[in-house]
C-alpha positions as CSV (number, residue, x, y, z in Angstrom):
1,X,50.1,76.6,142.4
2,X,53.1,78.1,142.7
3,X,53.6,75.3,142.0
4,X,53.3,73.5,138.3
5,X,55.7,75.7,136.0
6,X,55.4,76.3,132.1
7,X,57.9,74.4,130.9
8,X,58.5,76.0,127.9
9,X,61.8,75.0,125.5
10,X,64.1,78.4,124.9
11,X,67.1,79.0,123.6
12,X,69.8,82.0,123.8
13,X,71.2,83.1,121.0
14,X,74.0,86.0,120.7
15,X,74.8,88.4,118.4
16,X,77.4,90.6,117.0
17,X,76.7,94.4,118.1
18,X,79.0,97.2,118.9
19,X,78.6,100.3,120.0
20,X,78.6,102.3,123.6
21,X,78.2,99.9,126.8
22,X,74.8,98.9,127.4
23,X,75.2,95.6,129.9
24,X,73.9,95.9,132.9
25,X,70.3,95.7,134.4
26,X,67.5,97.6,133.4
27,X,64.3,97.7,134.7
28,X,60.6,98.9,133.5
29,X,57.1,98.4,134.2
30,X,53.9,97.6,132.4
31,X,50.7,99.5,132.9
32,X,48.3,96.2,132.4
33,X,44.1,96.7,132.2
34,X,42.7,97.9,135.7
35,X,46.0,100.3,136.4
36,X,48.1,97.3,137.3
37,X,51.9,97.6,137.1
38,X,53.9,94.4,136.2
39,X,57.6,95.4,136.9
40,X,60.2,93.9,133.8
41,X,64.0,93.4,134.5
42,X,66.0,92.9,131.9
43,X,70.1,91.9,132.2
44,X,71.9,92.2,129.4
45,X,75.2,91.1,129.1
46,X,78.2,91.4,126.8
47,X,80.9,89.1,125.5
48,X,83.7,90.5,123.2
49,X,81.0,91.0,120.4
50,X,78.0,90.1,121.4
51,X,75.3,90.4,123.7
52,X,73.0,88.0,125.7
53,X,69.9,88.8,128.1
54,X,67.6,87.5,130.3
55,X,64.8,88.4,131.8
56,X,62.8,88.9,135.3
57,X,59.5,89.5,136.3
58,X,59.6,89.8,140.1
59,X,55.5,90.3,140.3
60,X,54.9,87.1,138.5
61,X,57.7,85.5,140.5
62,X,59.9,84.6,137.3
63,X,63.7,85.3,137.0
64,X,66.2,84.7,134.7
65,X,64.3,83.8,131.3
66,X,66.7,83.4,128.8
67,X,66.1,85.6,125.6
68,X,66.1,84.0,122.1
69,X,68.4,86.6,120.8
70,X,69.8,90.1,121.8
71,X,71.1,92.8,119.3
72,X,72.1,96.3,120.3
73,X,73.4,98.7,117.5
74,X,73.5,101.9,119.0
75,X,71.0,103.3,119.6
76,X,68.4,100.5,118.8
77,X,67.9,97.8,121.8
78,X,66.3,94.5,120.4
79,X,65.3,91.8,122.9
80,X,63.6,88.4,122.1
81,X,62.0,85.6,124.1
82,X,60.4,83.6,120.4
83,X,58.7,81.2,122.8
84,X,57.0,83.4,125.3
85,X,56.2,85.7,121.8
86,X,57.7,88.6,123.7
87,X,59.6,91.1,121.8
88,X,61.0,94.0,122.7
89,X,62.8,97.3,120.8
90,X,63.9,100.2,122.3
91,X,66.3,103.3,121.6
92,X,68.9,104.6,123.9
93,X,68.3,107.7,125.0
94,X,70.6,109.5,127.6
95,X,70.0,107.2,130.7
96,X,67.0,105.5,129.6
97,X,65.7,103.0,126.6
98,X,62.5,104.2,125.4
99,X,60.4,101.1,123.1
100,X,57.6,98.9,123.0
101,X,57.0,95.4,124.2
102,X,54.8,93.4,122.7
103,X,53.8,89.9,123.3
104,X,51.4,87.8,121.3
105,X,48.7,90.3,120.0
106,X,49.2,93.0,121.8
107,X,51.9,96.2,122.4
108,X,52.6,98.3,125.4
109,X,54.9,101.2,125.9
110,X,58.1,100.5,128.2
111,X,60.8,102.5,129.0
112,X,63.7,101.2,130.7
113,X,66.4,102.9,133.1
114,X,69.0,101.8,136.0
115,X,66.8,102.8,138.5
116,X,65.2,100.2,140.0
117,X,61.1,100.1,140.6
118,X,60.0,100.1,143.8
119,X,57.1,97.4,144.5
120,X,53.8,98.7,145.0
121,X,52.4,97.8,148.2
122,X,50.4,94.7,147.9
123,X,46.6,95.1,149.3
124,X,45.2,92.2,151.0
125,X,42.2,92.4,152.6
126,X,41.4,88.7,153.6
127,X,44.3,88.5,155.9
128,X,43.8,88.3,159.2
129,X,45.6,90.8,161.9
130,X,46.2,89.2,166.0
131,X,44.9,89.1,168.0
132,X,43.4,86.1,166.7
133,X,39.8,85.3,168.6
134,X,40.7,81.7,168.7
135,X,44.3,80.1,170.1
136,X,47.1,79.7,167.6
137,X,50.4,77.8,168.4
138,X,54.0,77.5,166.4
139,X,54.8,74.0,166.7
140,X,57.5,71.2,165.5
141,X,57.1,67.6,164.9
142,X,59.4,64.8,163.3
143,X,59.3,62.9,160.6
144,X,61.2,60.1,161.4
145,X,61.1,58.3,157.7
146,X,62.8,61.2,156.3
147,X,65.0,61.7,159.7
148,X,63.9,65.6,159.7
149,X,62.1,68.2,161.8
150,X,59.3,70.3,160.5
151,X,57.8,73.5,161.7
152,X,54.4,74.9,161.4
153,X,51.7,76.6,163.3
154,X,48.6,74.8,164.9
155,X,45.1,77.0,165.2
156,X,42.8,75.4,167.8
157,X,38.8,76.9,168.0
158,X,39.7,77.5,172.1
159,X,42.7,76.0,173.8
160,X,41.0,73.6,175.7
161,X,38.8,71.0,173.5
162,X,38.2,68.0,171.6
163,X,37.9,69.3,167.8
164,X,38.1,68.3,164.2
165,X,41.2,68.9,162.6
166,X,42.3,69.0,159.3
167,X,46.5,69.3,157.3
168,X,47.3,71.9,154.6
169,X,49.1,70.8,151.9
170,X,50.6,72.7,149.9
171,X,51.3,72.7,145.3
172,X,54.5,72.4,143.9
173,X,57.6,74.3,144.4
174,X,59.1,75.3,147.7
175,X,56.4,76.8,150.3
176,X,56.0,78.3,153.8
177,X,53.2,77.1,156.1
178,X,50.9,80.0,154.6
179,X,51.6,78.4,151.1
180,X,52.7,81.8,150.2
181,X,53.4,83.5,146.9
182,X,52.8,87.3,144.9
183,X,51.6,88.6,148.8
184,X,49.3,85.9,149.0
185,X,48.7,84.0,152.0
186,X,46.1,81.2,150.7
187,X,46.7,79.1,153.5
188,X,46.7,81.8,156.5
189,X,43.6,83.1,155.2
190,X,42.1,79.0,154.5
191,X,43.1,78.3,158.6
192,X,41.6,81.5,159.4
193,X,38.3,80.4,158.2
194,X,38.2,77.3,159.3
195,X,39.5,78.1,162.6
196,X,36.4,80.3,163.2
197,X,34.2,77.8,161.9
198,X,35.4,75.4,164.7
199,X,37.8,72.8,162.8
200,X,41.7,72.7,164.0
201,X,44.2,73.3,161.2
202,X,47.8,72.5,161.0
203,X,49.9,74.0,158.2
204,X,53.8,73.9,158.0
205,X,56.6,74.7,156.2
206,X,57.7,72.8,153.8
207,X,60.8,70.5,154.1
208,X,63.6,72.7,153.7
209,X,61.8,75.8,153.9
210,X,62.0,78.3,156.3
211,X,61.9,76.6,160.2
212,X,61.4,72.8,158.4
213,X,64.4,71.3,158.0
214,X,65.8,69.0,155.2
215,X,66.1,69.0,151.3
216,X,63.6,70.5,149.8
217,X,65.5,70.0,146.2
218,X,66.3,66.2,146.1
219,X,62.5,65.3,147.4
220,X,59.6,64.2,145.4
221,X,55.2,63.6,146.0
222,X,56.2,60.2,147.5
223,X,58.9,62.2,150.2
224,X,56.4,65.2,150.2
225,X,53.3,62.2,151.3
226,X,56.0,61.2,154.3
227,X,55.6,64.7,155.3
228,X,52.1,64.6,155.9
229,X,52.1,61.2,157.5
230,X,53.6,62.6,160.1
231,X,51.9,66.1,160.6
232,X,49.1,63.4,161.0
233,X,50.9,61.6,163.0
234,X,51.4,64.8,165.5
235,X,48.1,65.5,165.2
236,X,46.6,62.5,167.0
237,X,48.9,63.1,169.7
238,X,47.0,66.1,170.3
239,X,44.5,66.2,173.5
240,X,42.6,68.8,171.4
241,X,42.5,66.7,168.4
242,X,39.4,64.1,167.7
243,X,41.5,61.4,166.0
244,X,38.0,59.9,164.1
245,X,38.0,63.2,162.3
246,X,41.4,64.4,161.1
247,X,41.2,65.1,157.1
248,X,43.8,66.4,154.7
249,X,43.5,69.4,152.5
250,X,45.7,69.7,149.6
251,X,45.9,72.4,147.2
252,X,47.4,71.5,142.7
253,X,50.5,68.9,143.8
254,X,48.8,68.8,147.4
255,X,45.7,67.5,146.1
256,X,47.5,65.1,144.4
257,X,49.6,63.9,147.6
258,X,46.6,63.9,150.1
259,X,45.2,60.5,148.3
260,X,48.9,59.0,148.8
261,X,48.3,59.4,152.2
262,X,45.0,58.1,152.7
263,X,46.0,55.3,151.0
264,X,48.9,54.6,153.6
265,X,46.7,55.5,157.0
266,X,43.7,54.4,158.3
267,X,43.8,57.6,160.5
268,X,42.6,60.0,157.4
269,X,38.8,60.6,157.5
270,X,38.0,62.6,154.7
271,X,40.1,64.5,151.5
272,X,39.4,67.8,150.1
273,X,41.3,68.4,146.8
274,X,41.7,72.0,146.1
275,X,42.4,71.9,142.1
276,X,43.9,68.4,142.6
277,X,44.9,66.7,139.2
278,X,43.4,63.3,138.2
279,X,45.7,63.2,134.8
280,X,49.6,62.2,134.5
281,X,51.9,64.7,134.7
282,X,53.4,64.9,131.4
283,X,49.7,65.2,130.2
284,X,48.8,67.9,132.5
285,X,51.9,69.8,131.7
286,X,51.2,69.8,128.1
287,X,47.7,71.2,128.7
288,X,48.7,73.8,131.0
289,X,50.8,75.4,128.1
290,X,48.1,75.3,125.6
291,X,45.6,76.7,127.9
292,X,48.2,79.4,128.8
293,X,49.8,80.1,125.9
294,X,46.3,80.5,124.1
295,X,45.1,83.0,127.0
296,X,48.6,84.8,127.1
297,X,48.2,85.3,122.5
298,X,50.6,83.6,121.7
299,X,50.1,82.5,118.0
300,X,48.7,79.0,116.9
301,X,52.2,78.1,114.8
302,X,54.5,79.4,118.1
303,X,52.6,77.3,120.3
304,X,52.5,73.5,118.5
305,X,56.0,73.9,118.2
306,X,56.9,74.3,121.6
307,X,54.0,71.8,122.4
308,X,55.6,69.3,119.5
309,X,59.1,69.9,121.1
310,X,57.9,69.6,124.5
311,X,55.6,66.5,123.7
312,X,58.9,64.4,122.9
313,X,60.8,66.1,125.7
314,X,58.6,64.3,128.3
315,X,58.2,61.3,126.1
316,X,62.2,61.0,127.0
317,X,61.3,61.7,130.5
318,X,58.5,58.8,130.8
319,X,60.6,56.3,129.2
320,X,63.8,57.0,130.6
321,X,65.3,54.3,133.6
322,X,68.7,56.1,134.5
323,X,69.3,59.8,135.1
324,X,72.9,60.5,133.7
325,X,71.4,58.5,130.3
326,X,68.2,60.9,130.1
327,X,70.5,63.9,131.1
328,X,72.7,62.6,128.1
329,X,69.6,62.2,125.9
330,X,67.6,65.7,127.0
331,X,71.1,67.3,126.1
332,X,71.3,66.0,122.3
333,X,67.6,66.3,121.9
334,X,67.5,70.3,123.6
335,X,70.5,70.8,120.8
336,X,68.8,69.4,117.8
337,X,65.7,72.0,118.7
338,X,67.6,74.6,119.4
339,X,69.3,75.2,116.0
340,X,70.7,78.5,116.5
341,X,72.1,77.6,119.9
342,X,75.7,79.0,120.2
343,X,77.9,78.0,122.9
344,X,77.5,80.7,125.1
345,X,73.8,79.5,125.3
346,X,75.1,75.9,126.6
347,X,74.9,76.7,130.5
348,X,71.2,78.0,129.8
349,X,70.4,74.2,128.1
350,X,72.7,72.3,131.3
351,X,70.1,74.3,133.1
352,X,67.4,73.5,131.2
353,X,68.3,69.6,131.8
354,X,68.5,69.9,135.2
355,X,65.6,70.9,135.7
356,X,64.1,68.8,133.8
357,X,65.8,65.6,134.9
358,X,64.7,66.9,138.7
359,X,64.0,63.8,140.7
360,X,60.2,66.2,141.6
361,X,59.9,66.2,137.8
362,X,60.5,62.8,136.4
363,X,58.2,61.3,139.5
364,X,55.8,63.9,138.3
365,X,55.7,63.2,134.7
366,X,55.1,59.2,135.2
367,X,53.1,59.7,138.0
368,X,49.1,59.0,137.5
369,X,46.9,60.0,140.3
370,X,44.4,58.2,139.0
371,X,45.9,55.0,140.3
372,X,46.1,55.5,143.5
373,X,42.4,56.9,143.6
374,X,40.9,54.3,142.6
375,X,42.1,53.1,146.0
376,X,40.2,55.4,148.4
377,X,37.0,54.9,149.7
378,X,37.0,58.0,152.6
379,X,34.4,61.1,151.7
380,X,36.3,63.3,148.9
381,X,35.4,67.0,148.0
382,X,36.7,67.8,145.2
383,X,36.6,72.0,143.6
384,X,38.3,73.2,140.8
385,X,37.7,77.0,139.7
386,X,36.3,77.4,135.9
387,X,39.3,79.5,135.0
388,X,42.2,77.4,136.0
389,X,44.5,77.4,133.6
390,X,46.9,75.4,135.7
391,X,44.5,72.2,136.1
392,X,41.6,72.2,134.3
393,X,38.6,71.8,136.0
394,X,36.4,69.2,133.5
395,X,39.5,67.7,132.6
396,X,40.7,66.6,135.8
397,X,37.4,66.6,137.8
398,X,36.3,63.8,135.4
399,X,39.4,62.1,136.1
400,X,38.6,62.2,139.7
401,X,35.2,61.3,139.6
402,X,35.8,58.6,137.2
403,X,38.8,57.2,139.3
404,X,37.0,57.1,142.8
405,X,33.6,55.2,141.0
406,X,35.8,52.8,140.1
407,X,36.9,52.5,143.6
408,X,33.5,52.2,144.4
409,X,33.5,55.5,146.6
410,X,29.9,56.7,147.3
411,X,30.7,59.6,149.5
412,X,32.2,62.1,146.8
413,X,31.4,66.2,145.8
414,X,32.8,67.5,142.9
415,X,32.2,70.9,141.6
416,X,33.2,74.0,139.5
417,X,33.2,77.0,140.5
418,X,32.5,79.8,138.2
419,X,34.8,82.9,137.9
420,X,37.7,81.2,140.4
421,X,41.4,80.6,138.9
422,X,43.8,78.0,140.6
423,X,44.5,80.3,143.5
424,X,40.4,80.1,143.8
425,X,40.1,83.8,143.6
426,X,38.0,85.8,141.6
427,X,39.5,86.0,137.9
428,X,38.9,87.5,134.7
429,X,41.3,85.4,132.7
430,X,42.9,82.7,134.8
431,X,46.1,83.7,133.8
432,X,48.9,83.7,136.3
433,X,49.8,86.8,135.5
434,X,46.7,88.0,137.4
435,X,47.6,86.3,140.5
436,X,49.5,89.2,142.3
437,X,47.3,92.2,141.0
438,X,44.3,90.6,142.5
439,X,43.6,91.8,145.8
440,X,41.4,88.7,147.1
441,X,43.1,86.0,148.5
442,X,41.0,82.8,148.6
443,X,37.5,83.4,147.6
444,X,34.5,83.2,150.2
445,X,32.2,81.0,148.2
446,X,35.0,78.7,148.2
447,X,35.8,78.8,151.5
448,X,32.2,78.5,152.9
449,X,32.2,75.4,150.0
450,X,35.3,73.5,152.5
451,X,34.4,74.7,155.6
452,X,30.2,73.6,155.5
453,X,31.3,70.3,153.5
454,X,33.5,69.4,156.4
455,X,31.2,69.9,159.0
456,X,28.8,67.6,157.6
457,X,31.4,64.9,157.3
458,X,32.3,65.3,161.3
459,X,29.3,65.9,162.8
């Protein structure tokens, strides 16, 4: 899941330093356990007096994290992100800043300079080079509720045929058809598999992303379920396509859309929810940070605070009926949290705001999947990897479970799968951090799990 950010309250604070120049971008890398490099950026600016930073970290995907406070008095760099515990001290030294970063409980050497690191090149030994030993078609389709085109690619067993067929969705945040993030293809590898093993897959970009049209930025679950009403919609339309055995598979924020749309058509067989929630979203928010912030050391004392601050943040969110009054409201209450806040840190909290007064995030936050599961009654496969510290598997597999019982669905797998993170690869910690430096894509148990599962529901 590219998907579900850490929402994490922070603030940037400036102080007075003087001194020779030192704005500008600089850029390091961490040598991580198993000879792993995680590339750092750090851009530090200056105002009159003071200084202000923030910081990228392309392999994980993250840019522009505002820092907590930023002091330079020659020679000694100091660089702060409180609520990530990540501090960083360094001495000027010619062209380069030699120091230490340290985060939570641990310390690493990291020097800095203006040359920028080149990025390693990624292996990836799951994904699949053409040609392809089955027939694979780019294809567009409309979705006339939202007025838009979108464009994906359709993988057919042979070219001529009558097959089961199944829709990718993909998690949160803005995503090509091959649900693509840190060099992972998840989904190219997922069709792949499937392909071979005689099902049809369709998987497209999402709106607004690459050859789909419309606004990705404005759209929430509900649009995103319109979407996928339609790619089944195509689908069906399809000569190759059985239209008594199309199914959805949707991966975090996909697994919580696929229901929606079972809900709405009678033309969705069967679900398979790739580490789908079955909590609200404020809820599932707030346990992602713990379960992060724990894994990444950050210390007990840190951590309630931003979950305290955070807590009443989406407690806002949930209760709020009119944008421009919870923009208002986020904005007083961001201040009030963020004692130290001078005004050159007031863009970083009008940022902050928006993001958090997203029309994706406030459906997110009140939305409870729960709900509408207790309204399907279609075979369900549910997996969840042990170390997912994006949606926890008991937490939300219960949910699930629970939820469909209630519906009174009979015809429903759940199951953990030890070792897997919320990518489904092979993990040590199930930190996202791990994500890119892992060279499996999508692991094979997992895959065999969807794959045999769906052959026994289309036989």
């Amino acid at each position: 899941m590219r998907n579900i950010l850490l929402l994490l309250l922070i603030s940037l604070t400036t102080f007075s330093a003087h001194g020779q120049p030192i704005a500008g971008q600089w850029f390091g890398a961490l040598r991580i356990p198993g000879n792993q490099q995680l590339r750092l950026v750090f851009n530090i600016s200056k105002t009159d007096n003071s200084y202000s930073a923030t910081m990228d970290s392309p392999d994980q995907g993250a840019k522009g994290i505002p820092a907590t406070s930023t002091t330079f008095e020659n020679p000694k760099l100091t660089i702060t992100l409180k609520n990530l515990s990540i501090d960083y001290t360094g001495e000027l030294k010619g062209d380069s800043i030699v120091g230490t970063f340290k985060q939570g409980g641990f310390s690493l050497p990291l020097t800095l300079s203006k040359k920028e690191i080149e990025k390693k090149a990624a292996i990836r030994p799951q994904e699949p080079a053409k040609p392809y030993p089955y027939h694979s078609e780019d294809v567009t389709f409309e979705n006339p509720t939202a007025n838009i085109t979108l464009a994906g690619t359709l993988t057919l067993p042979k070219k001529e045929g009558n097959f089961p067929a199944v829709v990718l969705i993909t998690g949160s945040g803005p995503q090509n058809r091959n649900e693509e993030l840190l060099d992972h293809k998840p989904f190219l590898v997922l069709a792949d598999y499937l392909t071979r093993n005689g099902i049809a897959v369709l998987r497209y970009d999402d709106r607004g992303v690459a050859d789909s049209k419309g606004n990705f930025q404005m759209a929430t679950s509900a649009d995103f379920a319109t979407d996928v009403l339609a790619a089944v919609t195509f689908l069906k339309g399809r000569k190759e396509i059985n239209p008594k055995h199309i199914g959805l598979i949707g991966h975090s924020e996909g697994g919580l859309i696929a229901p929606m749309v079972a809900q709405q058509s009678k033309d969705v067989g069967f679900l398979v929810l790739l580490a789908g929630t079955g909590i609200p979203g404020d809820q599932l928010l707030l346990k992602q940070q713990e379960l992060i912030g724990k894994a990444s050391g950050v210390s007990d004392s840190a951590l309630q605070k931003i979950l305290a601050d955070n807590k009443v943040a989406y407690n806002i969110i949930t209760q709020s009926t009119n944008t421009d009054s919870l923009k208002r409201t986020l904005t007083n209450y961001l201040k009030k949290v963020m004692p130290d806040t001078s005004a050159g840190s007031d863009e970083h909290i009008k940022a902050q705001v928006a993001q958090l007064a997203s029309p994706w995030l406030q459906y997110f936050m009140r939305y409870d999947p729960a709900v509408t599961l207790t309204k399907v009654k279609i075979p369900v496969l549910a997996l969840n990897g042990a170390n997912d510290l994006q949606v926890p598997a008991e937490l939300n597999l219960t949910a699930i479970r629970n939820a469909l019982a209630k519906a009174g669905n009979k015809h429903v797998t759940t199951k953990v799968l030890p070792g897997l993170n919320h990518l489904f690869q092979e993990s040590k910690t199930g930190l996202p951090a791990e994500y890119g430096s892992i060279e499996q894509t999508f692991s094979p148990v997992a895959l065999a799990e969807i794959a045999n599962w769906i052959q026994q529901q289309t036989k």
